[in-house]
C-alpha positions as a printed Julia matrix, in Angstrom:
390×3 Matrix{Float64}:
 183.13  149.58   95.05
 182.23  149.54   98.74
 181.14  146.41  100.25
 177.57  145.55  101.98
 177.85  143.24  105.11
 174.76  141.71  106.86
 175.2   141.62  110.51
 172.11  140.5   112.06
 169.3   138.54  110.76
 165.87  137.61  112.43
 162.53  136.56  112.25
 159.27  135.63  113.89
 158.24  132.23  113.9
 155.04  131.6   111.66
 152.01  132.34  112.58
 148.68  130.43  110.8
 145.87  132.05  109.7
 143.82  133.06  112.72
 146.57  131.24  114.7
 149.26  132.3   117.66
 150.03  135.58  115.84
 146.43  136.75  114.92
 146.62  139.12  118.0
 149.46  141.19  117.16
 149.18  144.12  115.2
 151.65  144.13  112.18
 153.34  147.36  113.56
 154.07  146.06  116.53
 155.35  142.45  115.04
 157.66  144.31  112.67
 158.8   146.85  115.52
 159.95  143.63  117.92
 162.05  142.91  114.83
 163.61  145.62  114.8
 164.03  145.93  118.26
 165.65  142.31  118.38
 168.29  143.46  115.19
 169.1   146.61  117.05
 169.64  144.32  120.47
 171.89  141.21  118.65
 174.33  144.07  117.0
 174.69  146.36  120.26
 174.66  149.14  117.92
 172.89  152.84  118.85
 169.81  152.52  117.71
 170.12  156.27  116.98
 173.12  155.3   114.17
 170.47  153.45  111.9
 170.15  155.66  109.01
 167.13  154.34  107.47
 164.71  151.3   107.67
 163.25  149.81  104.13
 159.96  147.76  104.92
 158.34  145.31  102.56
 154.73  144.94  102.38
 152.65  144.13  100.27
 148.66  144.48  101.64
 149.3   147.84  102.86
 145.55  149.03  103.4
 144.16  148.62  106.93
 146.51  148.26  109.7
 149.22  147.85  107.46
 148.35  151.39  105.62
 149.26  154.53  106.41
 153.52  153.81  105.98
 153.65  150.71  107.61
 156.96  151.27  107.54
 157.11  154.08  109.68
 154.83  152.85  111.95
 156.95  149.77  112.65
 159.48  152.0   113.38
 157.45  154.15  116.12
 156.22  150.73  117.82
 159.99  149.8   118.55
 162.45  151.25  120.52
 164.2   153.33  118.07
 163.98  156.79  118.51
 162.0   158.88  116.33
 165.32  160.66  114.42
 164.96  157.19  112.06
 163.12  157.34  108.97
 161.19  154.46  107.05
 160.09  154.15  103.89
 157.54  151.08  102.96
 157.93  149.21   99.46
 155.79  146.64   97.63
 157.57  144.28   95.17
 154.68  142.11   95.63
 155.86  138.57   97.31
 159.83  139.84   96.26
 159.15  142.94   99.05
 161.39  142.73  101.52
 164.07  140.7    99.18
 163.71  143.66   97.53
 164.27  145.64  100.64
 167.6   144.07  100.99
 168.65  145.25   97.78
 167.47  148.74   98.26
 169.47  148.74  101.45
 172.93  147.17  100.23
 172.91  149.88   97.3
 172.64  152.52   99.54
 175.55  151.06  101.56
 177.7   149.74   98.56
 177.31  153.45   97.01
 178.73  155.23  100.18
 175.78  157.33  100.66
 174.44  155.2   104.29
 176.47  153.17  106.52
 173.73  151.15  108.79
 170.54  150.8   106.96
 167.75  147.92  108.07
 166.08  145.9   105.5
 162.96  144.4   107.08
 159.52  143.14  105.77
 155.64  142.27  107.74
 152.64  140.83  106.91
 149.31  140.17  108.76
 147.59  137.9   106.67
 145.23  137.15  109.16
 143.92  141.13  110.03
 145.42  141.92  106.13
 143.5   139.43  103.96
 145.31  138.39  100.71
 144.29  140.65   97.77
 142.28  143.58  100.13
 143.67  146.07   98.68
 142.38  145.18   95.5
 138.83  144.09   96.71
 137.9   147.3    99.09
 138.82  149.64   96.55
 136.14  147.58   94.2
 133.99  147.22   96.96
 133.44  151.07   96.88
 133.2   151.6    93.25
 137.23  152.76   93.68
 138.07  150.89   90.39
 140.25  147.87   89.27
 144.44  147.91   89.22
 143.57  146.52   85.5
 144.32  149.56   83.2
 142.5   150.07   79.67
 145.84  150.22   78.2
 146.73  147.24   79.93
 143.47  145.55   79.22
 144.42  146.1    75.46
 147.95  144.46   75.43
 146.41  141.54   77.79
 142.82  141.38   76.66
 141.0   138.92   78.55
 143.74  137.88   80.64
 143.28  138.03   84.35
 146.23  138.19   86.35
 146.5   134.95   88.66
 148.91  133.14   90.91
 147.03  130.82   91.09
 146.44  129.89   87.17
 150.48  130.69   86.91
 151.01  128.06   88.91
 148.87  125.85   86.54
 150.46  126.67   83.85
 154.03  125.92   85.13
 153.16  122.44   86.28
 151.71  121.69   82.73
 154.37  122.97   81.24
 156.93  121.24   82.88
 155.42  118.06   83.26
 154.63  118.17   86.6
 151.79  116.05   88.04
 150.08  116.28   91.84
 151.4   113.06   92.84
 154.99  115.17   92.31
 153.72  117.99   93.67
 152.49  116.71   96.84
 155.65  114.77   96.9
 157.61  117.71   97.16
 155.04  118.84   99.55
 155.72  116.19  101.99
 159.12  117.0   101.62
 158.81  120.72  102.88
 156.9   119.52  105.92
 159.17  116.93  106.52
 162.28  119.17  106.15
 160.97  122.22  108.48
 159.78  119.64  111.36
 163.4   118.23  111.22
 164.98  121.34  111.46
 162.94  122.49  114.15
 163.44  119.27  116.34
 167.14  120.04  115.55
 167.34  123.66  116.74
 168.14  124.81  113.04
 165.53  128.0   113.04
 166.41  128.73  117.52
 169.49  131.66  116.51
 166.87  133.62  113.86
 163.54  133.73  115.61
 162.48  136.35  117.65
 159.88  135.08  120.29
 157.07  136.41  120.81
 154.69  136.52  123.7
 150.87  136.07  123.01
 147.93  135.79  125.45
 145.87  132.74  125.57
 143.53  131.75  127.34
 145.46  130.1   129.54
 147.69  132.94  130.13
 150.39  134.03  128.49
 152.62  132.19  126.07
 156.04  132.14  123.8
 155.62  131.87  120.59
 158.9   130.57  118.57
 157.5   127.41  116.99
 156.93  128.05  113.38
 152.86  127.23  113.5
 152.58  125.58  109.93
 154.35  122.42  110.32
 152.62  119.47  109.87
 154.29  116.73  111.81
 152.01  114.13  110.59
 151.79  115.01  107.46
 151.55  112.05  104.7
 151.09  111.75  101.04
 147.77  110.32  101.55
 147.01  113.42  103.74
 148.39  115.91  101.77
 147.15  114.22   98.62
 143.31  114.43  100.05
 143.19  117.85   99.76
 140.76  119.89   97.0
 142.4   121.21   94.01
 142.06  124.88   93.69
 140.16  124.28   89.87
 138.65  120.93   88.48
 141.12  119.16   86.54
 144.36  120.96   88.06
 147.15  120.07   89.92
 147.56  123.07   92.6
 145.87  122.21   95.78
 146.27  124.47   99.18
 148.46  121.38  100.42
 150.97  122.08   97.7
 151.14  125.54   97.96
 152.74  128.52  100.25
 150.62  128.41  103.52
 148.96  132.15  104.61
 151.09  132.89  107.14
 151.27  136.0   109.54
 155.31  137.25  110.67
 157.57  139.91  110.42
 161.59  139.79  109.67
 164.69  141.53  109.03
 168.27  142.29  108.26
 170.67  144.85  109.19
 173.02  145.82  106.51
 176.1   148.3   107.42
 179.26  149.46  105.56
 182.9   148.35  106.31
 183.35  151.8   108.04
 180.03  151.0   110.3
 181.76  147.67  110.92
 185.07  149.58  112.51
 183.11  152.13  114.17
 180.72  149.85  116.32
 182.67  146.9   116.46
 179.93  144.66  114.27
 180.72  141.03  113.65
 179.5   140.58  109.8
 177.38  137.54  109.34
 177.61  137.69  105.47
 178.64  140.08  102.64
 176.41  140.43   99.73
 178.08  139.41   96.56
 175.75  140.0    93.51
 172.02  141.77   93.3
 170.0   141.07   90.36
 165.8   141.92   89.32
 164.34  141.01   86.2
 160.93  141.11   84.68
 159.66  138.79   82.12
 155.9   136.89   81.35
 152.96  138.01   83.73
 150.66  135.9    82.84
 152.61  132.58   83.63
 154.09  135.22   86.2
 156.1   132.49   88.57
 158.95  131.02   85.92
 161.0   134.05   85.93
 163.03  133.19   88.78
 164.93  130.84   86.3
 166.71  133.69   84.03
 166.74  136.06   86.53
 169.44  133.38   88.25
 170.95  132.66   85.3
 171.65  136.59   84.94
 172.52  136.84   88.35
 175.76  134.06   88.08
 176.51  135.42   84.81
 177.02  139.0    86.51
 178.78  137.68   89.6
 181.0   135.07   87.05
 179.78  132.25   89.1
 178.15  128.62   87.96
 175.16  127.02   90.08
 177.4   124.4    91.09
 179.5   127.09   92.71
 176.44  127.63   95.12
 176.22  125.52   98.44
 172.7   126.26   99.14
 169.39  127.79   97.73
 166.51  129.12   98.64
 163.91  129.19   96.64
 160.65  130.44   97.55
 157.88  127.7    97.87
 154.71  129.62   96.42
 153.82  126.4    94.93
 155.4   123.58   94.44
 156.06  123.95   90.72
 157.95  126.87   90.92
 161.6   125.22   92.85
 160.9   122.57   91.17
 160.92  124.04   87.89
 163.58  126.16   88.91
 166.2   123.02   89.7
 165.26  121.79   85.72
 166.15  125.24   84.46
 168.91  125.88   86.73
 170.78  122.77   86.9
 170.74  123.28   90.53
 171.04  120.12   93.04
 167.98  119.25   94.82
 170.3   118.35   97.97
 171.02  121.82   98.23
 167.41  123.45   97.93
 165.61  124.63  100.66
 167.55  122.44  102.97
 165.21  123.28  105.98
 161.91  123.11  104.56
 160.39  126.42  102.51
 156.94  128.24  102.26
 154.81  125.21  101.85
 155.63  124.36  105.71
 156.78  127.51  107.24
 154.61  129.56  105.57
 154.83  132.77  103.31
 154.28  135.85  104.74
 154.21  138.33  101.83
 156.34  141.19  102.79
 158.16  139.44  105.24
 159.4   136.44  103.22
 162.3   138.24  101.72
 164.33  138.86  104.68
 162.89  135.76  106.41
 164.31  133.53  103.67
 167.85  135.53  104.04
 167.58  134.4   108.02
 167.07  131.06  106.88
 170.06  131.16  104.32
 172.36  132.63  106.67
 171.57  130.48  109.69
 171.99  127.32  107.37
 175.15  128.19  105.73
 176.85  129.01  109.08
 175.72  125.76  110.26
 177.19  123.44  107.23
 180.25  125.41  107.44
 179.71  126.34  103.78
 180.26  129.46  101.9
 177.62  131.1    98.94
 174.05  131.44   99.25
 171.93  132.25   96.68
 168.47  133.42   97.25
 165.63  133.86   94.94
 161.2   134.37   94.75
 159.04  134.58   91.6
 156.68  137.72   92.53
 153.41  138.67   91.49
 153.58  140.61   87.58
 156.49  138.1    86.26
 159.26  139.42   88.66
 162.11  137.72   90.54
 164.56  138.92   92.88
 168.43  136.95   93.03
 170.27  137.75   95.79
 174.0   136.01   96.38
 175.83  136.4    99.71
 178.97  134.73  100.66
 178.83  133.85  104.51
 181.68  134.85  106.61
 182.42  132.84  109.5
């Protein structure tokens, strides 16, 4: 079968909600992506065959093919198409897959997997509360309804469930917490995120500005501080503190063929080894990240301790955490520059932004497979492995 390389990978730094990115329209954040993946490969713009966009509040400014729209606010020119997914939080992970299957079956040779969220002119869950609004209905089928009766859908209250399930109490939580924080403003002292982020400029009123500072970090950030922060239900354990922060960004991959590799002289960062999705429980919604890995090294005949580093999506902190019990996995290898908690979790865009992250951190250890993977909203999870090349 044909391989899938990744040859460029990049990302905007975090922006908080109503923070340094709140200006920029999501278009025009994912189109500087794109623009910056097209400009580290050298390629023609005009040989990119397709680009795959995750997103996942596309009503608003992120409506109307967001995808497509990313694409017309760059510099490529018109001849490339766009098509814009939702795998809910798995979107642009998702996107990656989409785009090394079209490579590894021979049908495209340069396709870009990308992913953008505005969480700040997007609010979380709009396109479910609009529709309401205008008597538009509820996502919540009657057939549905009848195999789930009573059961609403929740993040939130999956999150819940995992930390009582696996024994997991806040002080652990916001442990873990800390952690992330402590991580990401390590990493960023260090130069660790400088090769991956796209910088962006933003008006203040000062003047202008460069953003290329993820804006979540909390340098300061203590267990006291972190541990002083409201649970999200009386009684719980999930508080805002040890959870993904809102966070607006945009990122992306490019993903070409060996043949695209010859023919305009790309340098492959990684090659993608194994692609895996699985479904399992909605209601508890976040655990299945834990079989779909297991599936994943089964397929590519691999063991966890054959990976050198992880990412696993902080949505909260139960769900890497409950992922290294299931696993087996080392927490020395997890997240090794801080996850969603501190850097934030744009939706759509955390997919490839994670991938960025991966790549950028193997090269830098000198180490060899990555695995990626995200719990996503209906009991999903994406597994992506890659084996760096360098």
């Amino acid at each position: 079968m044909p391989e899938a390389y990744i040859v460029a990978a990049a990302r905007t730094a975090g922006g908080r909600r109503g923070g340094k990115l709140a200006s920029w329209h999501p278009a025009d954040m994912g189109g500087a992506v794109l623009d910056s993946l097209v400009a580290r490969t050298g390629i023609d713009p005009a040989a990119i065959e397709d680009v795959i966009m995750g997103c996942v509040g596309q009503v608003g400014e992120q409506a109307f093919h967001i995808g497509r729209n990313c694409v017309l606010a760059s510099a490529l020119p018109e001849s490339v198409p766009a098509v814009s997914i939702d795998r809910q939080c798995g979107s642009s992970q998702q996107a990656i897959q989409f785009a090394a299957q079209a490579v590894m079956s021979g049908t495209q040779d340069v396709v870009i997997a990308a992913g953008v969220e505005s969480m700040t002119r997007v609010p979380m869950g709009t396109s479910v509360a609009l529709p309401m609004k205008e008597g538009l209905g509820h996502p919540k089928s009657p057939k549905v309804e009848a195999r789930y009766p009573g059961i609403r859908f929740s993040q939130f209250m999956g999150a819940e469930m995992m930390a009582e399930k696996y024994g997991f109490d806040r002080e652990t939580l916001d442990r873990f917490a800390l952690e992330s924080h402590r991580k990401a403003a390590r990493a960023t002292e260090e130069g660790a995120f400088t090769n991956e982020i796209v910088p962006l400029t933003i008006e203040t009123p000062e003047g202008q500005e460069i953003h290329d500072r993820d804006e979540g970090i909390r340098y300061d950030a203590t267990l006291e501080s972190i541990g002083s922060v409201k649970l999200l239900q009386e009684g719980g354990r999930i508080s805002a503190a040890n959870a993904s922060q809102i966070c607006d960004g945009a990122s992306g991959v490019m993903i070409v063929s060996e043949r695209a590799l010859r023919e305009h002289g790309l340098t492959p960062m990684a090659r993608i080894h194994n692609l895996t999705v699985t479904g399992g429980d909605p209601v508890i919604m976040l655990e299945e990240p834990i079989p779909a890995t297991r599936r994943a090294l089964d397929r590519a005949g691999m063991r966890i301790e054959d990976i050198d580093l992880y990412e696993v999506n902080e949505a909260f902190a139960p769900v890497p955490l409950a992922w290294l019990r299931g696993s087996g996995g080392d927490s020395d290898r997890l997240n090794v520059n801080g996850g969603a908690i501190a850097l934030g979790h744009p939706l759509g865009a955390s997919g490839t932004k994670l991938m960025a992250t991966l790549l950028n951190a193997l090269r830098a250890r000198d180490k060899r497979w990555g695995l990626q993977t995200m719990c996503e909203g209906g009991g999903i999870a994406n597994v992506t492995i890659v084996e760096s090349l360098h």
